[in-house]
Structure formats: C-alpha cells, structure tokens
C-alpha positions as CSV (number, residue, x, y, z in Angstrom):
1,X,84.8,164.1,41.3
2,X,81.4,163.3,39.7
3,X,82.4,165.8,36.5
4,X,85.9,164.0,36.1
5,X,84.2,160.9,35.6
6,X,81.8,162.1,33.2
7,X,84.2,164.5,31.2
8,X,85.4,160.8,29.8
9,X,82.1,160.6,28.3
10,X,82.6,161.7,24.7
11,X,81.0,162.0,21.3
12,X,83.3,160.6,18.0
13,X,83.2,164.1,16.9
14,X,84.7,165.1,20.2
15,X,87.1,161.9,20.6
16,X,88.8,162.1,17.2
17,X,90.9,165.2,17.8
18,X,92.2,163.9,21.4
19,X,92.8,160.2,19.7
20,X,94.9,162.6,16.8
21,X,96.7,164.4,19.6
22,X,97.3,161.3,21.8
23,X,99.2,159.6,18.8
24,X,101.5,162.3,18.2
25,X,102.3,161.3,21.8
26,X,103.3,158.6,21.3
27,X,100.8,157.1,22.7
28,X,99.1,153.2,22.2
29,X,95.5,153.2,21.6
30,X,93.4,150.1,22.9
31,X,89.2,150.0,21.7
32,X,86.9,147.3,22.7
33,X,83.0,147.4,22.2
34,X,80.2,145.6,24.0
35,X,76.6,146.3,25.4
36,X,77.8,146.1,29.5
37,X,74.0,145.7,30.6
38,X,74.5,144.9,34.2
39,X,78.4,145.4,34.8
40,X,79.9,142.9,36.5
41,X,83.3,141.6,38.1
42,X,84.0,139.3,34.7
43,X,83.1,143.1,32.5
44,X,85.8,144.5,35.1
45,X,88.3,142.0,34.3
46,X,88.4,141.9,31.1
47,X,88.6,145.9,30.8
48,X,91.4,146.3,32.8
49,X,92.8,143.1,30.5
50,X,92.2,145.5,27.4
51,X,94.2,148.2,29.1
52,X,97.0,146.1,30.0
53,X,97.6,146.4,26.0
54,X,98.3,150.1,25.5
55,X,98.0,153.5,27.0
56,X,94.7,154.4,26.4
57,X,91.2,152.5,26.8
58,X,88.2,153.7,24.3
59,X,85.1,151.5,25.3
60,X,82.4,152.0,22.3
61,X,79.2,151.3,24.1
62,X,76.3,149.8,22.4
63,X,73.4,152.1,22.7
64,X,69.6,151.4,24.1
65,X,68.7,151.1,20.3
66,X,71.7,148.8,19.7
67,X,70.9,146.5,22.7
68,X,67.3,146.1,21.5
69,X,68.1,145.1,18.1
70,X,70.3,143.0,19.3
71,X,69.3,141.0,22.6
72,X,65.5,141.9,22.0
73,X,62.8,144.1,23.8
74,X,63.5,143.2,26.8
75,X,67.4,144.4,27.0
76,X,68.8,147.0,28.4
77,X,68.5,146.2,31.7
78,X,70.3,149.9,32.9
79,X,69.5,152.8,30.4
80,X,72.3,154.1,28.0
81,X,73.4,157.1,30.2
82,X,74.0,154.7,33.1
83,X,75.9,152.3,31.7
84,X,78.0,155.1,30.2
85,X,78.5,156.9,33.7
86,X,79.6,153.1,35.5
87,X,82.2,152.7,32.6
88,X,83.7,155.9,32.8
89,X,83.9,155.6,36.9
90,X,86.6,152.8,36.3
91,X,90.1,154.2,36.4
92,X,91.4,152.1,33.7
93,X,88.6,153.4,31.1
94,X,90.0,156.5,29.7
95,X,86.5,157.6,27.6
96,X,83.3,156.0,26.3
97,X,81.6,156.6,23.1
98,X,78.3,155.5,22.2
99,X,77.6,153.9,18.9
100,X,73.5,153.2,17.4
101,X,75.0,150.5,14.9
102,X,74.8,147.0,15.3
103,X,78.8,146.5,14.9
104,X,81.4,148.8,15.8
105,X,82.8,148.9,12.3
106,X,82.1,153.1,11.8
107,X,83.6,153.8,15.2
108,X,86.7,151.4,14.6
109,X,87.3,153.0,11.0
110,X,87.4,156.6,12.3
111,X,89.3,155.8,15.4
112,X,91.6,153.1,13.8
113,X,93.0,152.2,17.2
114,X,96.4,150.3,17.7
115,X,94.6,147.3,19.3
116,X,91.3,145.7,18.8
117,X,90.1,144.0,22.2
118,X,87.5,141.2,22.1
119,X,86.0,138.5,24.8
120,X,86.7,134.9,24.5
121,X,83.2,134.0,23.1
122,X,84.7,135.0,19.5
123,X,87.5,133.8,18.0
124,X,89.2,136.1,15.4
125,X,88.1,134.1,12.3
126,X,84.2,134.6,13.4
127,X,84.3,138.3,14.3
128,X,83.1,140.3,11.8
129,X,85.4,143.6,12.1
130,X,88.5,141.7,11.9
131,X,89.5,142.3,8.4
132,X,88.9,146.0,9.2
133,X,91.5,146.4,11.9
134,X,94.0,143.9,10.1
135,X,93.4,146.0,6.7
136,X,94.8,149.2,8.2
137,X,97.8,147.7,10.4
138,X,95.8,147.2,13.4
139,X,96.2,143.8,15.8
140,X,93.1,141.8,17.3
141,X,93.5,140.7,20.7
142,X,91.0,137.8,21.9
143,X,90.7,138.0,26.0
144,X,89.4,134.5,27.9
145,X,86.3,135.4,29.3
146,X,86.1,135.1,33.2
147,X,84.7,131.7,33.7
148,X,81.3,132.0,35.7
149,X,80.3,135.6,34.9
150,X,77.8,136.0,32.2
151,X,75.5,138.7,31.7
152,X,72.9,136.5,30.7
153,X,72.8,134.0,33.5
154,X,72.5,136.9,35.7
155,X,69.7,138.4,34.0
156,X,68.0,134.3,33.6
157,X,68.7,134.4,37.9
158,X,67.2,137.3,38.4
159,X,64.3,136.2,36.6
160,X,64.2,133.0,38.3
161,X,64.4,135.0,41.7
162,X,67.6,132.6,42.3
163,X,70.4,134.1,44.5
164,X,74.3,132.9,44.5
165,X,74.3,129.8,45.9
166,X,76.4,129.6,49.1
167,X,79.0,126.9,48.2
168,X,80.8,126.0,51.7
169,X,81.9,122.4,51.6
170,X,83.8,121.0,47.9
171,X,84.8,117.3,48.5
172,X,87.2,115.3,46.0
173,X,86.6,111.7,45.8
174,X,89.3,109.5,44.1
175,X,88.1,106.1,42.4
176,X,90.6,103.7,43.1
177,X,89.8,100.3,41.8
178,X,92.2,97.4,42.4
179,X,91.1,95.1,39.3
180,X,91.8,96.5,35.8
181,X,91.6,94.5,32.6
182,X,94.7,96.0,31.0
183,X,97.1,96.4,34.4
184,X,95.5,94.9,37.1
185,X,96.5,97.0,40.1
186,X,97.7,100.0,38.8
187,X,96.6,102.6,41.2
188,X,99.4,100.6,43.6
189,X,102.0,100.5,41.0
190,X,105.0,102.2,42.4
191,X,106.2,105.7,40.7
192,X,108.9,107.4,42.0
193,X,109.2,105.6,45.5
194,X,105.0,106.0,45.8
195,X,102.2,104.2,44.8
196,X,100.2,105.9,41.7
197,X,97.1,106.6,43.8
198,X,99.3,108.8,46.3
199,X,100.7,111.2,43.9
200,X,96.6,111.9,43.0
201,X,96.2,112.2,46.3
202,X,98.5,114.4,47.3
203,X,98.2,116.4,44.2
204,X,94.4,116.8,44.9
205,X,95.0,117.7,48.3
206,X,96.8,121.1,47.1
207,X,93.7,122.1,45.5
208,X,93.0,125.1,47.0
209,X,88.7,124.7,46.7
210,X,88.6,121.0,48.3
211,X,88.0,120.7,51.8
212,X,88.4,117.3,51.9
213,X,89.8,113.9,49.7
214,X,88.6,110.6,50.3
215,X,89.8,107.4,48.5
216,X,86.6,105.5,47.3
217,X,88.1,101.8,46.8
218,X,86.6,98.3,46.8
219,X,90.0,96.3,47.9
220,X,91.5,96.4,51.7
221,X,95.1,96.4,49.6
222,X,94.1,99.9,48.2
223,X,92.9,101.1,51.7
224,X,95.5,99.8,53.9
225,X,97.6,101.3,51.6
226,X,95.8,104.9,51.5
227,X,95.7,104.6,55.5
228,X,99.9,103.8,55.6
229,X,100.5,106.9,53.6
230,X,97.5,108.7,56.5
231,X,95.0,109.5,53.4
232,X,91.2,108.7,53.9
233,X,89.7,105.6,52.4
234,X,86.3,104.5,52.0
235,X,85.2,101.2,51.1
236,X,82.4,101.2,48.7
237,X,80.6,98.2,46.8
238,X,82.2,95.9,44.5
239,X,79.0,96.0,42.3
240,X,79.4,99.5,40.9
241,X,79.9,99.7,37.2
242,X,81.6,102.8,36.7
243,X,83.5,105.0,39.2
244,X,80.9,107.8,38.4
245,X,78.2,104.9,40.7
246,X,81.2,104.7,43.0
247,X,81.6,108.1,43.8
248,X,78.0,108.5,44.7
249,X,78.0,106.0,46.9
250,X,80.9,108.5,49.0
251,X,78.6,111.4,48.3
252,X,76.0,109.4,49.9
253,X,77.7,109.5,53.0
254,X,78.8,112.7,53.3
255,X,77.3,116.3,53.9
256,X,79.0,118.5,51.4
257,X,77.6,120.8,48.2
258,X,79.9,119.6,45.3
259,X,81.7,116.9,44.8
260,X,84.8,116.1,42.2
261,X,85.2,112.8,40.4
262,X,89.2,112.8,40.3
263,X,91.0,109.9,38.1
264,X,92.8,107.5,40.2
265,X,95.0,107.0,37.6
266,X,96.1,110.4,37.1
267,X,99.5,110.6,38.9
268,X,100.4,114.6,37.3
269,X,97.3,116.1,38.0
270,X,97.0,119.6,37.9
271,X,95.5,121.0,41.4
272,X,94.8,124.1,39.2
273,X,92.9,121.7,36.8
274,X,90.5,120.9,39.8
275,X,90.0,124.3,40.6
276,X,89.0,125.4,37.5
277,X,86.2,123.0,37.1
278,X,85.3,123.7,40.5
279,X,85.2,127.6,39.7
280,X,81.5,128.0,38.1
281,X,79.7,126.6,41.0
282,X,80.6,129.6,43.2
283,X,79.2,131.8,40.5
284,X,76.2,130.4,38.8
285,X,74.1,128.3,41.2
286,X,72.0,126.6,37.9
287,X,75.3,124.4,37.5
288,X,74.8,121.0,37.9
289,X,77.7,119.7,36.4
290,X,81.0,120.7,35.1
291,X,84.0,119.3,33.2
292,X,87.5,120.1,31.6
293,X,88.8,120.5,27.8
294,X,91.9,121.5,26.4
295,X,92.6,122.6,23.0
296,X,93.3,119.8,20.3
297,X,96.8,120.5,17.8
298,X,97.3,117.2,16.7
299,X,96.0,115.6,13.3
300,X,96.4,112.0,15.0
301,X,95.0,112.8,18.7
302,X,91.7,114.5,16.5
303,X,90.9,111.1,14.5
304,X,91.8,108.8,17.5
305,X,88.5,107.0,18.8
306,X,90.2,106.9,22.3
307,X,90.4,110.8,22.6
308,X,87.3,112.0,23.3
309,X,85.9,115.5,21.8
310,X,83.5,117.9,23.0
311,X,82.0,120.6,21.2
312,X,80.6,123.6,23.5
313,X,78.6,126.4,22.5
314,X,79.2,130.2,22.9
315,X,78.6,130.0,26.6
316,X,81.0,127.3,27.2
317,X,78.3,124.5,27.6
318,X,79.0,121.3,25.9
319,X,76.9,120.5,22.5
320,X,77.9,117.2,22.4
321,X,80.8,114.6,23.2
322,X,82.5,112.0,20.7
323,X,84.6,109.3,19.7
324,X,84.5,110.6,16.5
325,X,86.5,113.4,15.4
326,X,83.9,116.6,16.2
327,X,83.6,119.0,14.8
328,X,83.7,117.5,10.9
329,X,86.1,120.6,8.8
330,X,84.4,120.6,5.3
331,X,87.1,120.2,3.0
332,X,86.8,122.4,-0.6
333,X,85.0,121.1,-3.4
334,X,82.9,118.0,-3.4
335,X,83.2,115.4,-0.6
336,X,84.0,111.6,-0.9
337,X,81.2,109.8,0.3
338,X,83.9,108.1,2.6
339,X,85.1,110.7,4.9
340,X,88.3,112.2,5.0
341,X,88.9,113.8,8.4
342,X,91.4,116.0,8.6
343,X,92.2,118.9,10.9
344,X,93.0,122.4,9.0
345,X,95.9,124.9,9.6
346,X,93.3,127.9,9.4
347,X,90.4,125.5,11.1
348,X,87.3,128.2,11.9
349,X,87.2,126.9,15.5
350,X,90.0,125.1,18.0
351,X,88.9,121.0,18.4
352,X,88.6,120.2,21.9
353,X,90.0,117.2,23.9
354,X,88.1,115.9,26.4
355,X,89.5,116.0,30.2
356,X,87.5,112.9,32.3
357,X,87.4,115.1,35.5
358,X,84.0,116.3,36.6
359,X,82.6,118.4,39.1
360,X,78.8,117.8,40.4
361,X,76.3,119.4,42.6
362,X,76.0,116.2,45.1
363,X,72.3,116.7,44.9
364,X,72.3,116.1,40.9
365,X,75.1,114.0,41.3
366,X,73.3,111.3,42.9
367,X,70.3,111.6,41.1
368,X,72.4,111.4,37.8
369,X,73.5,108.2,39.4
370,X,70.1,106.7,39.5
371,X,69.0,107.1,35.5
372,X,69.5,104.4,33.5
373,X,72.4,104.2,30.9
374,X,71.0,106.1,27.9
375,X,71.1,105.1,23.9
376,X,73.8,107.5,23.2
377,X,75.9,106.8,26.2
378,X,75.5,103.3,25.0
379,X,76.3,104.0,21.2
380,X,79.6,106.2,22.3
381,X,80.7,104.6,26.1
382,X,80.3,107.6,27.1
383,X,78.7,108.1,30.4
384,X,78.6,112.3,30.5
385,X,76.2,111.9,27.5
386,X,73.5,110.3,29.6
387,X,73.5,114.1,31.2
388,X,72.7,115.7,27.8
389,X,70.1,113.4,27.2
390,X,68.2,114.5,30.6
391,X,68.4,117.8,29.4
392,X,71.5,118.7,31.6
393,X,73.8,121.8,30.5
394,X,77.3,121.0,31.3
395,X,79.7,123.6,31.9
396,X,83.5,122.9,30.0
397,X,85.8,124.9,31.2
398,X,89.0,125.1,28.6
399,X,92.4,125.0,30.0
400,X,95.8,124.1,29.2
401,X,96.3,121.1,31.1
402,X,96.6,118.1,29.3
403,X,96.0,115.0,31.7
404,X,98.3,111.7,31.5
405,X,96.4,108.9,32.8
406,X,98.2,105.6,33.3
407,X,96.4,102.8,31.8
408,X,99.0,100.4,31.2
409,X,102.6,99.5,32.1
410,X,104.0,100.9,28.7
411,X,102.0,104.3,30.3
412,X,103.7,103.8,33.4
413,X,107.1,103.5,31.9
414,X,106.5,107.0,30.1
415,X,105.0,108.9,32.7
416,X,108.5,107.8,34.5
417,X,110.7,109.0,31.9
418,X,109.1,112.9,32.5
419,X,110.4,112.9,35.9
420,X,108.4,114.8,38.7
C-alpha cells in the first residue's frame, strides 16, 4: 500500500513523459503549487477543489530550501520527504514533484498543464505566473480559501501553546429599538402580514450555529410584540448609545461563548450570512471579533459615504474601514489635486462593502463595550474602528450576500416589491 503511495512521488524528468502520454489520452491536466507545512483540513479542501477541474492533479511542492527562503529559518515545520509522502497519500493527488525555486514558473513551463489552481489569498492580476499559463493557452483558476484554516495561525497557536477553543453555546441578539429618527418604529412596521423584527427573527433562528435568539429592546410595544409571535425579549436600558452597548447588556446576562450583533432591521437576512461570520471562532480561538463583506461592482455604491468599505489584508483581517471610497485606484498620468474616484474595469483588487453584522467572543465583547469612543470612530461614525485602534484583528469574511436594511418607509416599500 505504502509503495503505491510513494510511486506518485516523481522527479520532472520522470513526470514529463507520463504528462506526454496522459494527453494523448485525452486527458485534462490540473497543477497547483504551495509549501503544505503542516497539512490541514483547509490544504484538503482545496486539493480535492483543484481536482474537481480535470483528470489529473500534479501538486509541485515547495522544497525545505524553498520554504526557508520564503517563510524564514524557522519554516518547515515537517521535512521535504514528509510533506511529499502526506500529499501523495490523498486519493485525489495523482503525483507530487518538488521544485528548489521560489515560484513554480520552470515546473509550470515544462509541464504546461491545462489548468492552473491557486488559493484565494491571490487574485489573478497579483500572481506572478499568470501570464505564463495564459501565454501558452492555459486557464487560471482562483479557489476561496477555507475560512478559519491557516497554516500560519496554526504554527502562531502552537507557539502560544493555545489549543482549539471549545465553542459550545453561540447566542444571536437582535437590537430592536422602537424610536428612530428617520421611521420611528420601524422594527413593527408590518411586511408581508409580519412585523419587520419577526422576519429577523425567524430568519436568525434557522441559523444553523445559534443556540439561542433573544430580542434586546427598550419599548414594552416591541416586547409584547416579540412575546405574541412566542420569540424571547429582553428589556435593556434606554441609555445605551448604540445597539453594539445594548447587546452587551444581553451578553451580560447570559452564559454563552460568542455572541452575534444581528440588525433589527434586516428583514432578508441570510441565516447562511450568520453562519459564515460565526465560522472562524470554531477554528482559531485568537478571534475576538468577526464581520461580513461582499464584493463592490458598482461605480455609485463605491463613492457613496453611506456604504461603508473595508479593506482586509491577505489573511482576511480588516486594514481599515471607511466612508470614503477605499481603496483609492491611481488613475494614469498625473493626478488632479482634487480627487477623482473612480472604480476600474481591470481594478488590481475587488472593493469591498461593508456588511454591519458582527460576531464577538462575549468576553471581548463586553470589554469592547467599556472603552471609550476612539478619534477615528469619531472622525468616520464608525464604531468597529474603535477595535482597530485597541489593537484588535478582525476577521471579514467575504460572501455574496448583500444585506437590505430598512431604514425608511421608501425602504420599506422596496423591500416589498421583491416579494419573499
């Protein structure tokens, strides 16, 4: 069994022929590349992704040298042989080639495979060996990464001596505040035979990681009408200043390990939505707080001051969040000194809208709630800032969902004409 597995280990000079003889086959050749220190289920995932797109799978391994120049002396983790040997033992990898070089650009050229497989931390403008695979007929395939599974945050945890953290108990806590300057009662306003706050009730409670939903309100005409529809309702304090302060006050209350701020105002929100930002906590017990973006396609919705932007970096933590459209595209030539923002057809990276649900680790979350409003937070009206300020990494997950909150009759009328 052993000798099967490593008869997929193979040297170019030994893969080339059987590549030549597989495409007189017929057959569709798939190549991805990576380092695969410390394999893992999001590794798994993704591979058997890459197979999905052809016949045969040839994973080009990074070698010891190539890790070191490339994650520093204290990478790899598992020697060159091993990781080769794990790779091979998964039955949708079909053979594994080492390469010394810091890109796969040598092994793509002499394989030339059909498809071109990389993770969701690149996009095709930023990786390098693009124009290589698209200059001799090849396609580039870009996989999502599996959110919560990093390499890196496994190695930092294991350093840190921190296990997984046991997540048992997820509770979703709906703001629901009667008085609103622009429609003053709105989470009561009837849609579709229901008040608004039931459809984010009942939507929430098909989430499939919340154990519980409670109704945080500060008017008996919001609770007796969460009771009559047999939801839970808390009364909280008329004094808060934000739902995030009204939240915490639930959290307070209750024993539980993460709780999710969900808009009252919401009615078509996504259960899947939740779940997603719910998602890295089970994974990577450093979370303290977690969000949702979706991608940006619209010239309008990128310069409007009420959509707000979030940049992340390559690990899907947010760099910063905006007003402003973020990030500023460069146009050619020399710039006005009054800014012309404008969002590219071939734009480098995808603009990101801002989704106001957020996940928290109660513990943080009601410690968060106890800092003082921060300059930037102040400067944009943008509470999640006064996280970055601490210090705080929080975790954006992308996703398609686009939420439609209901902030004023004319929004009401709209959401209406969708139909359920």
């Amino acid at each position: 069994m052993l000798e099967a597995v490593r008869a997929k280990i193979k040297s170019l000079d030994e893969l080339l022929p059987l590549v030549a003889q597989l495409r007189q086959q017929g057959k569709r050749i798939v190549f991805t590349n990576g380092c695969f220190d410390l394999l893992h289920a999001g590794h798994v995932s993704y591979l058997a992704r890459a197979k999905a797109l052809g016949d045969v799978l040839i994973v080009g391994l990074n070698s010891d040298t190539s890790v070191r120049a490339l994650k520093g002396g204290g990478r790899p983790l598992v020697p060159q042989e091993d990781r080769m040997l794990l790779l091979a033992s998964l039955a949708f990898v079909d053979f594994v080639v080492s390469f010394d070089d810091l890109t796969p650009h040598r092994l793509i050229a002499a394989i030339q495979p059909d498809v071109h497989v990389k993770g969701g931390d690149y996009t095709e403008a930023d990786l390098p060996e693009a124009p290589l695979v698209r200059a001799y007929g090849g396609q580039v395939v870009i996989v999502p990464k599996m959110q919560g599974r990093s390499t890196t945050e496994l190695v930092e945890r294991i350093r840190k001596g921190e296990a997984v953290a046991s997540i048992k108990t997820v509770i979703g806590v709906i703001p629901a505040r009667y008085a609103s300057v622009r429609f003053p009662g709105k989470v009561l306003a009837p849609l579709w035979g229901k008040p608004i706050v039931q459809h984010v009730y009942e939507r929430a409670k098909r989430a499939r990681t919340l154990s519980e939903v409670v109704v945080a309100t500060d008017d008996e005409r919001v609770k007796e009408a969460v009771e009559r529809f047999g939801g839970k309702c808390v009364m909280t304090s008329p004094e808060h200043p934000s739902g995030t302060d009204r939240v915490a006050e639930v959290a307070r209350q209750l024993e539980c390990d993460v709780v999710v701020n969900i808009q009252g105002d919401e009615p078509l929100i996504a259960p899947e939505a939740i779940d997603a930002a719910v998602q890295p906590f089970f994974a990577d017990p450093t979370i303290k707080m977690a969000t949702l973006a979706t991608p940006i396609t619209d010239a309008r919705e990128y310069c409007n001051p009420n959509v707000v932007k979030v940049v992340v970096d390559r690990d899907g933590f947010a760099l910063y969040f905006s007003r402003s459209p973020l990030p500023f595209f460069r146009p050619q030539g020399t710039m006005a000194e009054a800014p012309q923002f404008a969002l590219p057809a071939d734009a480098p990276v995808r603009p990101l809208r801002h989704i106001g649900l957020y996940a928290y680790r109660r513990e943080f979350l009601l410690r968060f709630a106890r800092w003082a409003p921060t300059g930037l937070e102040k400067a944009e009206g943008l509470e999640q800032l006064r996280a970055l300020e601490h210090g705080v990494r929080i975790k954006v997950i992308t996703t398609a969902y686009r939420s439609v909150g209901v902030d004023t009759p004319e929004d009401l009328r709209c959401v209406e004409m969708t139909g359920l």
